[in-house]
C-alpha positions in Angstrom: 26.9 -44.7 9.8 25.9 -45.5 13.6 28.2 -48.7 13.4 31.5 -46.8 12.2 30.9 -43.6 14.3 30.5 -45.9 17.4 33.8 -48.0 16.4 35.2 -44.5 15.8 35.4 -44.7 12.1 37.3 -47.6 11.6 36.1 -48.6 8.4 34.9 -45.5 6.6 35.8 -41.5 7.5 33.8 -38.8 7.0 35.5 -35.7 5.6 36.1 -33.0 7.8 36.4 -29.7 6.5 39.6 -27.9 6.5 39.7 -24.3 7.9 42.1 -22.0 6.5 42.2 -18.5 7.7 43.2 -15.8 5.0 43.5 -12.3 5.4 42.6 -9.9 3.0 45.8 -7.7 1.6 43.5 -4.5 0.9 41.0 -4.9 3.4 42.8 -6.5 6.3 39.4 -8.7 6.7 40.2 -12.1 8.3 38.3 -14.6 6.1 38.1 -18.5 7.0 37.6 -20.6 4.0 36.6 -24.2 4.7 38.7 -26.6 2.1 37.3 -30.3 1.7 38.9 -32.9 -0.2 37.4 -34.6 -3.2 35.9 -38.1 -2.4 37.9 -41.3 -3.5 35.7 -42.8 -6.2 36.0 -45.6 -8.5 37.5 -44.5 -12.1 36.9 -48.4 -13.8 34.3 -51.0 -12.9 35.9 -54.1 -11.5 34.8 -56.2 -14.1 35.4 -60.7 -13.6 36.5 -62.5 -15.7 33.8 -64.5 -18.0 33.6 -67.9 -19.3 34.4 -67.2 -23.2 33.3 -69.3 -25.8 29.5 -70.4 -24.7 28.2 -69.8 -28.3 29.2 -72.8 -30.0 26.4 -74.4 -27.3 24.7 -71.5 -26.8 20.7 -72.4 -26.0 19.1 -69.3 -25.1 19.8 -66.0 -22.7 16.3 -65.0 -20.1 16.3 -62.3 -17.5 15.0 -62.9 -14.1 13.4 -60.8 -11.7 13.5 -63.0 -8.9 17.5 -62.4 -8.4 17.7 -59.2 -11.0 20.4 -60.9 -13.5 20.7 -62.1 -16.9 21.4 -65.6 -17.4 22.8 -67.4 -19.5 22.7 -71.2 -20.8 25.0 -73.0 -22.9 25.6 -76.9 -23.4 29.5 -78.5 -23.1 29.4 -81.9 -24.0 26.7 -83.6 -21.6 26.6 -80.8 -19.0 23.9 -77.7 -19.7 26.0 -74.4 -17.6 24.4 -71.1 -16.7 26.3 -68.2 -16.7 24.8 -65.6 -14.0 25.7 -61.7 -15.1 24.3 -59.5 -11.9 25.8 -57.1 -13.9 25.3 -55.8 -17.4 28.5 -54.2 -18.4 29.8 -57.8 -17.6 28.9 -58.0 -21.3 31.8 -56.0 -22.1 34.0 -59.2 -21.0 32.7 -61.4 -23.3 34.4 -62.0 -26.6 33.4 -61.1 -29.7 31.6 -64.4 -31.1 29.7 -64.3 -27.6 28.7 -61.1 -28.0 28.1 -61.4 -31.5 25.9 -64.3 -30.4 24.1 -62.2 -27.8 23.5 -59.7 -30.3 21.8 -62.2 -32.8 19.9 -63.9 -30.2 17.6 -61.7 -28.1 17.3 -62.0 -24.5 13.9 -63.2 -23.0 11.9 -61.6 -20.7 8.5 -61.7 -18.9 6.8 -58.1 -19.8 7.3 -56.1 -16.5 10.5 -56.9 -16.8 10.7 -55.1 -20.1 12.6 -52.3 -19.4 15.4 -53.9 -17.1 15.9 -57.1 -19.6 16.6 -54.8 -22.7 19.4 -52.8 -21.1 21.7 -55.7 -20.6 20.4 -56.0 -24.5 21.5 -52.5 -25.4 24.6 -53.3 -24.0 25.2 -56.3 -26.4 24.1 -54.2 -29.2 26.6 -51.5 -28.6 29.4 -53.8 -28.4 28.7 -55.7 -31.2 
């Protein structure tokens, strides 16, 4: 927030709240309201597109700490691809014999990473 208020807010503005005056009809009390627009937010996760069909060489799916992502590795032909999902409603790309393969096949984890591994799980579950 330093950065942009020393370029003068190039990249990201803060809001500023609106005063409106109003007057009160019975009363004759000047009020001043202060208005603020609602954020801009994101209504839909930008979601990439995913490599479809990894199930027909599908060896296993492992989650790892190190870089916090789910992969997952598939054989074509001579060549053994990995497939890195950072995030887990990346699932939701996939199609439904990759999911449904997901789903079958459990994802591996060491055990303190228990709790973070079985979400993008819980995801795979849901969609199948």
């Amino acid at each position: 927030m330093k950065f942009e208020a020393f370029k003068d807010f190039k990249h990201w503005k803060p809001h500023y709240p609106k005063k409106v005056k109003r007057i009160d009809s019975v009363s004759g009390i000047e009020e001043t309201i202060l208005q603020i627009k609602k954020p801009r937010v994101l209504k839909n996760i930008p979601l990439p597109k995913m490599e479809q069909d990894f199930h027909k060489g599908f060896l296993c799916w492992v989650y790892s700490c190190m870089s916090t992502e789910a992969l997952i590795t598939y054989k074509v032909v001579n060549e053994v691809r990995n497939i890195h999902l950072y995030d887990l409603m990346w699932i939701v790309n996939c199609s439904a014999k990759d999911i449904e393969c997901l789903f079958v096949n459990k994802i591996g984890y060491k055990a303190e990473d228990k709790d973070q591994a079985l979400q993008f799980q819980k995801v795979a579950t849901i969609c199948f």
